[in-house]
N, C-alpha and C positions, 0 to 999 in steps of 0.2 A: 796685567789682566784685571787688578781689582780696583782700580783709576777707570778702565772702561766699563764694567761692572755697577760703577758707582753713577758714572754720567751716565748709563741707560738708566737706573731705576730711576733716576733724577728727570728723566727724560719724560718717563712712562706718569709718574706724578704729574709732571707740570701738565700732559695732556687729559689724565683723571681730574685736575682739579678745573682749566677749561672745560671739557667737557660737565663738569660737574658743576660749575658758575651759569655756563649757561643751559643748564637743566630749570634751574632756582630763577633766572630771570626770565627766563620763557613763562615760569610755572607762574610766576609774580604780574609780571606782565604782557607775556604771549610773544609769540617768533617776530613781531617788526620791531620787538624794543631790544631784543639782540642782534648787538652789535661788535665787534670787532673792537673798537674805541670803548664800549662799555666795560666787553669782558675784560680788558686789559687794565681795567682802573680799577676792576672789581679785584682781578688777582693779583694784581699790582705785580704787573708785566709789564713791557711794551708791547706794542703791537707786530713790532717786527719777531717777537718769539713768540704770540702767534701765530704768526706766517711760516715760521720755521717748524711747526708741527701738521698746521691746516692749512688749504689752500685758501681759505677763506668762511662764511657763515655757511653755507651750503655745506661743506664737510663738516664742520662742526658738527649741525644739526645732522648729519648723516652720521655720525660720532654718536650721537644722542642715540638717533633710531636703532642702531644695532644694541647699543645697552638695553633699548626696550623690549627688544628683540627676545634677548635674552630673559629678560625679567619677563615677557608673556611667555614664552617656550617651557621655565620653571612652575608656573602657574599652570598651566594646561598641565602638563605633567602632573603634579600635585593632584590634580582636580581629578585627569584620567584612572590616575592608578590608587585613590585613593574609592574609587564606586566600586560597586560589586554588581559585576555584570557587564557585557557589553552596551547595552541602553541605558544604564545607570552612566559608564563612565563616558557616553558619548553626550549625554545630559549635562554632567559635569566640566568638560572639555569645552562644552558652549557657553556653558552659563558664569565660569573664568573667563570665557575672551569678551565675554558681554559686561563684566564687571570689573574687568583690564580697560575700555574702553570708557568704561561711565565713570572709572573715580581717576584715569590718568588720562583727560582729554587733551593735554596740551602734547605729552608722548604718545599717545597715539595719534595724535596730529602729524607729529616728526615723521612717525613711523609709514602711515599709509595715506596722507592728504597730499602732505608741503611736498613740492618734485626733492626730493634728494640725489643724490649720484649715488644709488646702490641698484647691482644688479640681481633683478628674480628672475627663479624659473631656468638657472642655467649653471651649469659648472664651476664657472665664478663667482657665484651665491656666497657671503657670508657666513660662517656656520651658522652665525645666531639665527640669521633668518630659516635657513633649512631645518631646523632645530625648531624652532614654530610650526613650520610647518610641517614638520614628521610628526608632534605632538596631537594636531587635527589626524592626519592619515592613520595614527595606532588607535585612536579611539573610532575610527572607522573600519579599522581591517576586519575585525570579527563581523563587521555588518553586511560587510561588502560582498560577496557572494564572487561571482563569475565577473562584474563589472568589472573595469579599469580603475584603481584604487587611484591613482594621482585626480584621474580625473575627477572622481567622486569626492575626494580632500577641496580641490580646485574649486568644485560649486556650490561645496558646505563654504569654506574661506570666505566667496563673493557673498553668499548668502548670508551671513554675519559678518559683512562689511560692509553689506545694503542696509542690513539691519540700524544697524549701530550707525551710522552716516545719514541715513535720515532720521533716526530718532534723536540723535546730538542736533541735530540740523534744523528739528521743533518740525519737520515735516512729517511726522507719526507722531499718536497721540500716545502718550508715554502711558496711560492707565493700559493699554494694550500691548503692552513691551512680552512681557512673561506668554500671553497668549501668541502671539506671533514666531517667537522663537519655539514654542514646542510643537506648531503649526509646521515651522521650517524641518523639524529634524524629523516629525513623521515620515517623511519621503526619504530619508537616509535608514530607519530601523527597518533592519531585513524582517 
């Protein structure tokens, strides 16, 4: 038992520190310059262990996004539960995924740009991603009245993913960032 015990943690390492090489080369030099042949010189691997963990970069970087996932879900939270009020912490819940977004551009690339192989919106969801996304719908529930809370979570989400995708994008003028986001969440405060 503790031979196999030993090969999983051994396991579980070798694929945090992949995932975690190609975090730093992404971040260094963005998703085309990870590679498979890089990451493996970087952790002084072969490439055939990592094929033995990931199918390939595609998972990797989909390896990446659920950590993101994660790290925004604990943010929002944070942000949520630390306002006092419903409109305070639905302020806060936005104004974390707008600041997830503006200082981790290359994980939130991973996460909602680059196609990954993760599924939303369905029972085979990741927790980390459900977990994001329950963090947006509690800071909505107390607003949400009689409406459909998913769906109301669903078009705050798009609505600060517009946000944030054209303002990274230079196609919104960034001195209007703060006024637009509080524009968006009016039509969310009951």
């Amino acid at each position: 038992m503790a031979i196999r015990e030993r090969r999983e943690r051994e396991r579980q390492e070798r694929e945090r520190l992949i995932v975690g090489a190609a975090r730093e080369l992404a971040e260094a030099e963005g998703w085309d310059a990870v590679t498979t042949r890089r990451l493996a010189e970087q952790i002084e691997y072969s490439q055939p262990v990592l094929y033995s963990h990931f199918k390939g970069k595609d998972a990797i970087m989909a390896a990446v996004a659920v950590e993101g996932f994660a790290e925004l879900a604990a943010e929002l939270r944070t942000a949520r539960t630390s306002a006092a009020g419903p409109q305070a912490a639905l302020a806060a819940a936005a104004g974390a995924y707008a600041h997830f977004a503006e200082t981790r551009p290359v994980l939130y690339e991973a996460m909602f740009t680059n196609a990954v192989d993760l599924t939303f919106a369905s029972p085979e969801t990741p927790a980390a991603l459900q977990e994001g996304f329950g963090e947006l719908r509690e800071a909505l529930r107390p607003l949400a009245g009689d409406d459909d809370l998913d769906v109301r979570t669903e078009v705050l989400w798009a609505g600060l993913h517009g946000l944030m995708t054209l303002t990274r994008g230079g196609r919104l003028r960034p001195e209007g960032h703060q006024r637009r986001l509080a524009r968006l969440l009016q039509g969310f405060n009951a």
